[in-house]
C-alpha positions as CSV (number, residue, x, y, z in Angstrom):
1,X,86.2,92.2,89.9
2,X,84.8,91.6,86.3
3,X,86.3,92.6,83.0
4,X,90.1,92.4,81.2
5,X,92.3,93.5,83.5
6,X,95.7,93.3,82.4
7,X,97.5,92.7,86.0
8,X,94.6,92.6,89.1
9,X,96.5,95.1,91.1
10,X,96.2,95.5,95.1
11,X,93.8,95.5,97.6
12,X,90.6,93.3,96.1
13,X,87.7,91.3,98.0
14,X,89.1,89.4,101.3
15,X,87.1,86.6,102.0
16,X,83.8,87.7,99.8
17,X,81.5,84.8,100.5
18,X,82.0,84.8,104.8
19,X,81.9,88.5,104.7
20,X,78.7,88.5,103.4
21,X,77.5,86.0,106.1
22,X,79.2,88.2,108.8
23,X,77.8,91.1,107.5
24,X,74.3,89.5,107.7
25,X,74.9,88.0,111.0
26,X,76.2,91.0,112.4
27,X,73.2,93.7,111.0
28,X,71.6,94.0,114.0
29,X,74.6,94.3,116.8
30,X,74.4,97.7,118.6
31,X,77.6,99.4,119.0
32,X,79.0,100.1,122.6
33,X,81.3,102.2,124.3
34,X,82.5,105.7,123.7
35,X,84.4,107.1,121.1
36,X,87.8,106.8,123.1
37,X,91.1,109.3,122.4
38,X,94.2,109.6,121.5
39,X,96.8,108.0,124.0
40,X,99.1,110.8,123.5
41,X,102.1,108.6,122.2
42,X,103.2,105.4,121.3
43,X,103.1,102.5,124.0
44,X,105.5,101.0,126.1
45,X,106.6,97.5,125.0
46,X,108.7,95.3,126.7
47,X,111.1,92.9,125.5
48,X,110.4,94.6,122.0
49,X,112.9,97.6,120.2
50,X,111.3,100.4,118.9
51,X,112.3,101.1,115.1
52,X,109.8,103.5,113.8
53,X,106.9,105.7,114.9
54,X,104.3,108.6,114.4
55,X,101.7,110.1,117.0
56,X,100.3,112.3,115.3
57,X,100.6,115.2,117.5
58,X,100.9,118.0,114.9
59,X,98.5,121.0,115.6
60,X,95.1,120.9,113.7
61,X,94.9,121.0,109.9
62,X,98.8,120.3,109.4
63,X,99.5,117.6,106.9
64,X,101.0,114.2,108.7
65,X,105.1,114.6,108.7
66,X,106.9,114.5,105.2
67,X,109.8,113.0,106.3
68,X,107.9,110.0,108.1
69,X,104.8,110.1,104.9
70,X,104.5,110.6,101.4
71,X,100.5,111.7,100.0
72,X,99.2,109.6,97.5
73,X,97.1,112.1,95.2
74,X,94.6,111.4,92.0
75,X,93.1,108.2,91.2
76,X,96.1,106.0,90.8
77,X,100.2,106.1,90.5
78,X,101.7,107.1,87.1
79,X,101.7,104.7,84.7
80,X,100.0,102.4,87.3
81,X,96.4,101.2,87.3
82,X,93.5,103.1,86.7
83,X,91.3,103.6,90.3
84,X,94.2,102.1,92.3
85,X,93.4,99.1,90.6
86,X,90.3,98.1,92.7
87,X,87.4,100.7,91.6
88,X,87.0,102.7,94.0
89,X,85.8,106.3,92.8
90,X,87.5,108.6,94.7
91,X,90.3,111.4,94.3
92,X,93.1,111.1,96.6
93,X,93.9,114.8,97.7
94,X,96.6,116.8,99.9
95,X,93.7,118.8,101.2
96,X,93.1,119.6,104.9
97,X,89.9,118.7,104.9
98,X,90.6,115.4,103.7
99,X,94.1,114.6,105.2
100,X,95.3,116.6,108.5
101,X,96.3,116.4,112.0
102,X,93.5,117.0,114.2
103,X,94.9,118.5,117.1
104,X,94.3,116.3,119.9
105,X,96.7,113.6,118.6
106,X,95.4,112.0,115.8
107,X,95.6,111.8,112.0
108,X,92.2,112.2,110.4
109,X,91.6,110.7,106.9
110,X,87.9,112.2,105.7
111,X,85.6,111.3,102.7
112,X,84.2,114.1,101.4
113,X,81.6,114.6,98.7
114,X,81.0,117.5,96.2
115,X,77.6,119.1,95.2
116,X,78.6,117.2,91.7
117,X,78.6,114.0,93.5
118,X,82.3,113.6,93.0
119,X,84.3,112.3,96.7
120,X,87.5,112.7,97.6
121,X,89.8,111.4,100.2
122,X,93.2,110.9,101.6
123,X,96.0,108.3,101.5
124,X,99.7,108.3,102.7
125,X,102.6,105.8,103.1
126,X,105.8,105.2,104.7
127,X,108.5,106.7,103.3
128,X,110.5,103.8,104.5
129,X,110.4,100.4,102.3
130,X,112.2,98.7,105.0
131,X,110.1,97.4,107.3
132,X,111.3,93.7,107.7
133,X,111.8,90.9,110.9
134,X,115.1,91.1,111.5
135,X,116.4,87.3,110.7
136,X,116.4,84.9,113.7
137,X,113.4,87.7,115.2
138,X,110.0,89.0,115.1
139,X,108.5,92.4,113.2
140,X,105.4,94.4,114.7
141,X,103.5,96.8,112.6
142,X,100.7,98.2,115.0
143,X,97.9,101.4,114.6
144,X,95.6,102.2,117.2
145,X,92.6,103.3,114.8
146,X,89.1,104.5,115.1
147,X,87.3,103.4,112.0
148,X,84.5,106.4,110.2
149,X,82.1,106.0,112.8
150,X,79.1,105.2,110.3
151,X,77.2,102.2,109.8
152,X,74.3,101.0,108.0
153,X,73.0,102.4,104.8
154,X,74.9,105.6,105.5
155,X,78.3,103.8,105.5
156,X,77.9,101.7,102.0
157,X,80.9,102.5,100.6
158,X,83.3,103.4,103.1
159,X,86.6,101.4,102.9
160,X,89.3,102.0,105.4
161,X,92.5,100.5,105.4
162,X,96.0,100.2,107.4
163,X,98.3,98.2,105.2
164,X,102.1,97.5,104.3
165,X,103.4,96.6,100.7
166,X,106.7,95.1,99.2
167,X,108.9,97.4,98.6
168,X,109.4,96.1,95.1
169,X,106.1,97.3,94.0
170,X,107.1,100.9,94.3
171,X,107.6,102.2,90.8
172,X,106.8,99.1,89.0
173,X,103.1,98.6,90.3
174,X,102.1,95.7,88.1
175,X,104.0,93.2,90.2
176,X,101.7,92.8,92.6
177,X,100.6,90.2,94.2
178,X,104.1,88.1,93.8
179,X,105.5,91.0,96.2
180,X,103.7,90.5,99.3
181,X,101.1,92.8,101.1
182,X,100.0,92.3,104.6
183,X,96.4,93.9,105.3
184,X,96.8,94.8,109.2
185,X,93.1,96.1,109.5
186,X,90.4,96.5,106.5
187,X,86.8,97.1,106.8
188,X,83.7,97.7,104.5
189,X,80.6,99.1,104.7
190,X,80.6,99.9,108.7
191,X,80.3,96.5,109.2
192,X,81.5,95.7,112.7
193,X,84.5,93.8,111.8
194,X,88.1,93.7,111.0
195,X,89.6,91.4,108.3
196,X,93.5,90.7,108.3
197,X,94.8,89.2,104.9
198,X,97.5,88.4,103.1
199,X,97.9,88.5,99.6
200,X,101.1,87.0,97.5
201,X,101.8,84.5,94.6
202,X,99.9,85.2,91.4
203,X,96.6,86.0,90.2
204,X,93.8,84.5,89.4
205,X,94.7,81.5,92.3
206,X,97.7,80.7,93.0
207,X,98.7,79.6,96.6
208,X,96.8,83.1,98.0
209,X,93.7,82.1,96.9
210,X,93.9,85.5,94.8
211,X,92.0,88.0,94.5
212,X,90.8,87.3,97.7
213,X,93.6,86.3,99.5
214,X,94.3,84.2,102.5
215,X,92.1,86.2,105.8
216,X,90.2,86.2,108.2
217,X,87.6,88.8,110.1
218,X,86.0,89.1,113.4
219,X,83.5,91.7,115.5
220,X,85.7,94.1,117.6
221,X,86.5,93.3,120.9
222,X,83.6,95.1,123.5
223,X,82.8,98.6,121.3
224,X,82.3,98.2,118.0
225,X,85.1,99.0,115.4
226,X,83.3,102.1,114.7
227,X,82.5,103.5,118.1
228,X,85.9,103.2,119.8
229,X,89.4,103.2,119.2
230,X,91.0,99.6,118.8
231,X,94.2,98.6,118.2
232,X,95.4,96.8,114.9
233,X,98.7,94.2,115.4
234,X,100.5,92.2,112.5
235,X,103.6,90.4,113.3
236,X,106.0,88.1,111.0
237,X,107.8,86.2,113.2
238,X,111.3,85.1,111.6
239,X,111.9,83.1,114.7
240,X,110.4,79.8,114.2
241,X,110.8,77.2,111.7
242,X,108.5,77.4,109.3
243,X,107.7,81.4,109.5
244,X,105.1,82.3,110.8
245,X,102.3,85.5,109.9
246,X,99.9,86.6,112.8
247,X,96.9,89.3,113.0
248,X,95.6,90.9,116.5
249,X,92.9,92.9,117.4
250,X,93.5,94.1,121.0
251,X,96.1,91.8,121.5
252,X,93.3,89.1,120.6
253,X,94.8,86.9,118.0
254,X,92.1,86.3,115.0
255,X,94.6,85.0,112.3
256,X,97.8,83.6,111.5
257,X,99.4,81.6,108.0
258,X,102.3,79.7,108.2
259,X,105.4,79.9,105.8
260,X,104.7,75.8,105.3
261,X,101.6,76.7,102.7
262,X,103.5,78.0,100.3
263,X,106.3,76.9,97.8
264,X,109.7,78.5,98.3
265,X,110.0,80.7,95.6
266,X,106.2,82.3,96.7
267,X,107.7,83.0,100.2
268,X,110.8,84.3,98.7
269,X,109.3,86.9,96.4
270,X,107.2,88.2,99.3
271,X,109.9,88.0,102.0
272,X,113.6,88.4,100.3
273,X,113.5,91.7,99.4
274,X,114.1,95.1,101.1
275,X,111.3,95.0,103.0
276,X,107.8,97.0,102.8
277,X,106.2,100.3,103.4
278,X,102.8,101.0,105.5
279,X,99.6,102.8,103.8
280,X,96.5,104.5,105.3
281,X,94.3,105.1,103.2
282,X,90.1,105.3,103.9
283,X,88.7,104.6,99.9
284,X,84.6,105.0,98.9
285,X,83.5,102.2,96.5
286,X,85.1,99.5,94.7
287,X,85.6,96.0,95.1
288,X,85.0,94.5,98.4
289,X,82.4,97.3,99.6
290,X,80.5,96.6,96.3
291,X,81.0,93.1,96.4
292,X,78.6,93.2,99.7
293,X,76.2,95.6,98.7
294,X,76.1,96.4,95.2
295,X,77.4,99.2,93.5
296,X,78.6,102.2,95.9
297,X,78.4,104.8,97.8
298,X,75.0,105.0,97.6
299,X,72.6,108.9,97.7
300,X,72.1,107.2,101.0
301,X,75.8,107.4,102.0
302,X,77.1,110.4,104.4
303,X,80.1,111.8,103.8
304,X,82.5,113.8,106.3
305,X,83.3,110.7,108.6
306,X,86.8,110.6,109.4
307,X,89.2,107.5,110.4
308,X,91.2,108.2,113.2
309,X,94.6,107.0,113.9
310,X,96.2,107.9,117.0
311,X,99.5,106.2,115.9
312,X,101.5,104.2,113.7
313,X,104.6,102.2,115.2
314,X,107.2,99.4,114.0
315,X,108.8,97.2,116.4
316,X,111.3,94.1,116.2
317,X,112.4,91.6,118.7
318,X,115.3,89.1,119.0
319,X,117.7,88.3,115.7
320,X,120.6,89.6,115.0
321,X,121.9,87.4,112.2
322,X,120.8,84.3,110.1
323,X,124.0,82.5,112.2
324,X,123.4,82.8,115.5
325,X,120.5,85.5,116.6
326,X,121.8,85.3,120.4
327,X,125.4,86.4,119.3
328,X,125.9,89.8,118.4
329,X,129.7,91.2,116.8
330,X,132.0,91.0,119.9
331,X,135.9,92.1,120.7
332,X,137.3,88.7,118.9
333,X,135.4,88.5,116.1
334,X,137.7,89.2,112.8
335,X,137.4,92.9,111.5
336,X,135.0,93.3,108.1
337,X,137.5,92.8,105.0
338,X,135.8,93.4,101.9
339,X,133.0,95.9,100.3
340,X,129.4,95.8,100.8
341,X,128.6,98.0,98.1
342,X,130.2,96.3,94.6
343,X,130.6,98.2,91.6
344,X,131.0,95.7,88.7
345,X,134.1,96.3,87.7
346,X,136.3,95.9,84.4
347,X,137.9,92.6,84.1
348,X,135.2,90.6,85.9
349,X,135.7,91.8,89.6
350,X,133.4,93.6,91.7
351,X,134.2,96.0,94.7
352,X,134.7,99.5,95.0
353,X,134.0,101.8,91.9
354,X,136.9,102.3,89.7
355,X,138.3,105.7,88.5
356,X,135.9,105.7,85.3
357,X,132.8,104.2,83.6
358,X,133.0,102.0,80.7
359,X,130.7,98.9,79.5
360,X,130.8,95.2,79.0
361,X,128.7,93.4,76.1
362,X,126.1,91.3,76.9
363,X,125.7,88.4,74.0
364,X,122.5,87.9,72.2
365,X,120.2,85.3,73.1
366,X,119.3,84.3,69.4
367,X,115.9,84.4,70.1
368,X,115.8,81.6,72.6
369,X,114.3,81.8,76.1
370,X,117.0,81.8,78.7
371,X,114.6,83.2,81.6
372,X,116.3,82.2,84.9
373,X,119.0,80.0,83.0
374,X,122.4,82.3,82.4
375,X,123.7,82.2,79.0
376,X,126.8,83.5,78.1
377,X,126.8,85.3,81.0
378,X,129.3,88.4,82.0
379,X,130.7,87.5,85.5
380,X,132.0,89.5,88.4
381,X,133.4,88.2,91.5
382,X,133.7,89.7,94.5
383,X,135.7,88.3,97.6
384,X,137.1,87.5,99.9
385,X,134.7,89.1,102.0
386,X,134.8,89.1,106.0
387,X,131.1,90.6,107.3
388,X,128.5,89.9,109.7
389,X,124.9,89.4,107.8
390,X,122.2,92.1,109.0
391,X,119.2,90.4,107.9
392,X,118.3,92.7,105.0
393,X,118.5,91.8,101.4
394,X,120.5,92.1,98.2
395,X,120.4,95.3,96.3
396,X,121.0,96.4,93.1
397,X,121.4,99.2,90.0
398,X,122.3,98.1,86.7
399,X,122.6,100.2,84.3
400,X,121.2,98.4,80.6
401,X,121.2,99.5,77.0
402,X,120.0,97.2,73.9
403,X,120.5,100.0,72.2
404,X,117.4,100.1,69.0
405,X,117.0,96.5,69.4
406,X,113.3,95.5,70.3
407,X,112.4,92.9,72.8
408,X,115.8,92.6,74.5
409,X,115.9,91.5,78.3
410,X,118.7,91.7,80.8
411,X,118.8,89.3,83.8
412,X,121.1,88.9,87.0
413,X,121.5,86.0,89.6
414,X,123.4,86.8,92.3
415,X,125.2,83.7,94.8
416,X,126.8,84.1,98.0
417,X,129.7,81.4,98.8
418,X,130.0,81.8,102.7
419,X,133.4,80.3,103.3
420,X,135.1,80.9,100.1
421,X,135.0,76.7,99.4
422,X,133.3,76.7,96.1
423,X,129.7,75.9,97.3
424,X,126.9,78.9,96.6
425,X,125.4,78.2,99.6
426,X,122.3,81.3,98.7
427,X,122.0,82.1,94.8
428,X,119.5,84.4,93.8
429,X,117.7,84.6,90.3
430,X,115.4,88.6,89.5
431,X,113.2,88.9,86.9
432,X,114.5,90.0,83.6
433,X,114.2,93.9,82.7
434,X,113.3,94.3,78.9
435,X,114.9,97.4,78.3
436,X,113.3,99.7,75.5
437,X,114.4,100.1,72.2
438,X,115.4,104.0,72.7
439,X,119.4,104.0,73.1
440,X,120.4,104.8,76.1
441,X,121.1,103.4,79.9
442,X,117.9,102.5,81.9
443,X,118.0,101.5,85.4
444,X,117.4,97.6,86.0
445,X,116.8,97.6,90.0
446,X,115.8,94.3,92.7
447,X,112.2,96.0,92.2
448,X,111.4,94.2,89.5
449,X,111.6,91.4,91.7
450,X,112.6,87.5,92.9
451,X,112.0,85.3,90.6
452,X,113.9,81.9,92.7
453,X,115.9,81.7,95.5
454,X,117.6,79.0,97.0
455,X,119.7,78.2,100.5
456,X,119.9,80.8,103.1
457,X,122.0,83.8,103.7
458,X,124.7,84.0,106.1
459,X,128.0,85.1,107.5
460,X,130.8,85.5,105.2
461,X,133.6,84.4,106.3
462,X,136.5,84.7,103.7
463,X,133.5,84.5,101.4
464,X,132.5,85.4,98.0
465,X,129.9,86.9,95.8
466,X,129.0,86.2,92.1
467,X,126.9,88.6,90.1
468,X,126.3,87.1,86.9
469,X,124.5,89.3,83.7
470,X,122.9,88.0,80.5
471,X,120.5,88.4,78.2
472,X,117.8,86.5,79.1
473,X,115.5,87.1,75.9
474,X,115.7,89.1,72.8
475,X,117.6,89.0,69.3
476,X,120.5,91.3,69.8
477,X,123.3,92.1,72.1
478,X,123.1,94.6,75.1
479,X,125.3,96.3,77.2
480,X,126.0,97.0,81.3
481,X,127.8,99.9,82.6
482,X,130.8,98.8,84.3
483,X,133.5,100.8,86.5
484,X,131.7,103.3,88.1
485,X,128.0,102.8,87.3
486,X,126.4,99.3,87.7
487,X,126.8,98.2,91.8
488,X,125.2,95.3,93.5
489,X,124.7,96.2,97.9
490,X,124.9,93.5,99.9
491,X,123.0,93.3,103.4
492,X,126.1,92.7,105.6
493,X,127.6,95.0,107.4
């Protein structure tokens, strides 16, 4: 997409130069098969745990289940930017006729158009952020989707969509692509084809290929992606060395990227945090739909063609730990010693809050850059700690104040010592927060993101953590509530 664009936010043109070659090669296929149904609930699947589902089987016109889905509404997220960040022209609504149940076991998202030319449209997403392969195992995100059954000039503009973000991008929403997002199923234009991508690192370039991403499309299996319900597969499979990132359509697999393309700290900022949330979303216009066919929708396009997802589902298989997957907590292993959830505490330790809040100064940087290299740092140690690992990832809320000062900016590492021996055997580096000049605490969380990452999390055993605080930037001092307000979760349990 042309023009300045401060950050290019999510969901650009996959693979622009073959989708134009598949969409001329594929012009004149004629699509077969019936429309298809819904299954009336989620699939059996063995050898893999169910963690997460929805089947849509609300009565007609109800909205899709609030405590499964939050609506996206308008034409982008506060403060966020502008058309979602891609172009496309429509206004996300909480409207029936755009977002509903459809009584026979599926959700129906439905472009509509206005006499004033103006469309609308529905998107939703997860409520949960935490959709992450367990370590040592295997994550599943699968739909079974029938895309707006429209083709040709009548579809030009049409962009359906069933995707999953990092959870970091939630109220930040300039961070992407560094944050990871995994397109399960995309499609343009009602082209016969579904394109899986992945989109990380930085853009322009970077090591996805961005704004394009690293993907890969192909026709739908027997009917046409239009005509029939087909279902839509991603997995991330934690248990093989490198990682590996595979796409299905049918249980046909059309794409996979290994972990081995990219540098550590890429794989880390898309992969070491909390986890990420699914979207579903059908858009009209914008970048990849007009990067085929011009500016769109078109007078010729018809609106009122739904997409169709009978359901949504998240599985895992295998893991249990970053230690040994195939050994899960038994009768002699030692009882969990220590907190998981440390408040940084007065004096330099961390562990459950104490009776009152207070604060610890953070000294000035003296307007040097000390971006990922603590200086003068405020320390808090944690340990020893006795817990099993659980495969998530490090948490935090800091509370920071520079007070009036301008252009201030607060970092934290955090380093896990395993055994208690000295060695950080996993040390983690965010990106700084620059706090506003306005006095008062604001809330420096892990979403703004990983900046590095080295070694591998793991068992503690007698362990310890270090959290260390400093101002990474700026001309004046700051400060971080201590006692009962700042804490740092770790994933063991």
């Amino acid at each position: 997409m042309s023009g300045a664009q401060p950050v290019r936010p999510i969901r650009r043109t996959p693979l622009v130069a073959a989708a134009v070659a598949l969409a001329t090669a594929l012009a004149g296929l004629l699509a077969v098969g019936g429309a298809g149904s819904a299954r009336g609930d989620v699939p059996p699947t063995p050898g893999w745990s169910l963690q997460w589902s929805d089947d849509f089987s609300g009565p007609a016109r109800s909205l899709p289940s609030s405590a499964n889905w939050q609506i996206d509404t308008g034409h982008g997220y506060p403060g966020g930017p502008g058309n979602w960040g891609t172009g496309e022209i429509q206004n996300y609504t909480a409207d029936p006729d755009n977002l509903s149940h459809d009584g026979n076991g599926n959700l129906r998202i439905t472009p509509l158009r206005d006499g004033a030319g103006n469309w609308t449209s529905g998107r939703i997403e997860t409520r949960r952020a935490d959709f992450k392969a367990p370590s040592g195992g295997v994550l599943r995100i699968e739909g079974r989707i029938q895309m707006p059954n429209v083709t040709g000039q009548e579809a030009l503009g049409y962009w359906p969509a069933f995707w999953a973000l990092g959870a970091p991008y939630r109220g930040n929403y300039w961070n992407w692509p560094g944050i990871g997002e995994f397109d399960v199923m995309e499609n343009v234009n009602g082209i016969n084809s579904v394109w899986g991508v992945l989109h990380c690192g930085v853009n322009p370039g970077g090591p996805c290929n961005e704004t394009s991403g690293i993907g890969a499309s192909r026709a739908c299996p027997g009917a046409s992606c239009q005509s029939a319900f087909h279902t839509y597969r991603f997995e991330w499979d934690r248990s093989t060395a490198p990682n590996e990132l595979r796409w299905y359509v049918d249980g046909q697999l059309f794409h996979s990227v290994s972990q081995s393309r990219f540098d550590a700290a890429t794989w880390a900022n898309m992969t070491d945090h909390a986890g990420y949330f699914i979207l579903l979303n059908v858009a009209m216009g914008g970048a990849f739909p007009d990067a085929l066919a011009g500016k769109t929708p078109t007078p010729a396009t018809v609106p009122g063609k739904p997409m169709l997802v009978d359901y949504v589902a998240v599985w895992t298989k295998g893991g249990s730990g970053p230690t040994d997957p195939t050994d899960p907590p038994g009768p002699t292993d030692p009882p969990p010693s220590g907190s998981a959830q440390l408040y940084l505490r007065t004096g330099g330790g961390a562990g459950d809050a104490q009776s009152s809040g207070s604060s610890a100064t953070l000294a000035s940087a003296g307007g040097a850059n000390y971006d990922g290299a603590p200086h003068s740092p405020q320390v808090f140690v944690s340990g020893p700690i006795t817990r099993r690992c659980n495969g998530g990832s490090t948490q935090f809320d800091l509370l920071v104040d520079a007070g009036s000062t301008v252009a201030n900016g607060q970092q934290v590492r955090v380093s896990y010592d395993r055994t208690g021996d000295g060695s950080w055997d996993r040390t983690e580096t965010y990106q700084y927060f620059a706090t506003d000049p306005v006095p008062g605490y604001e809330h420096y969380t892990q979403a703004r993101g990983l900046k590095s990452a080295t070694g591998s999390l793991g068992d503690l055993s007698g362990g310890k953590v270090r959290i260390e605080v400093w101002n990474a930037i700026g001309n004046g001092a700051s400060t971080v509530g201590v006692g009962n307000q700042s804490l740092v979760r770790i994933p063991f349990g």
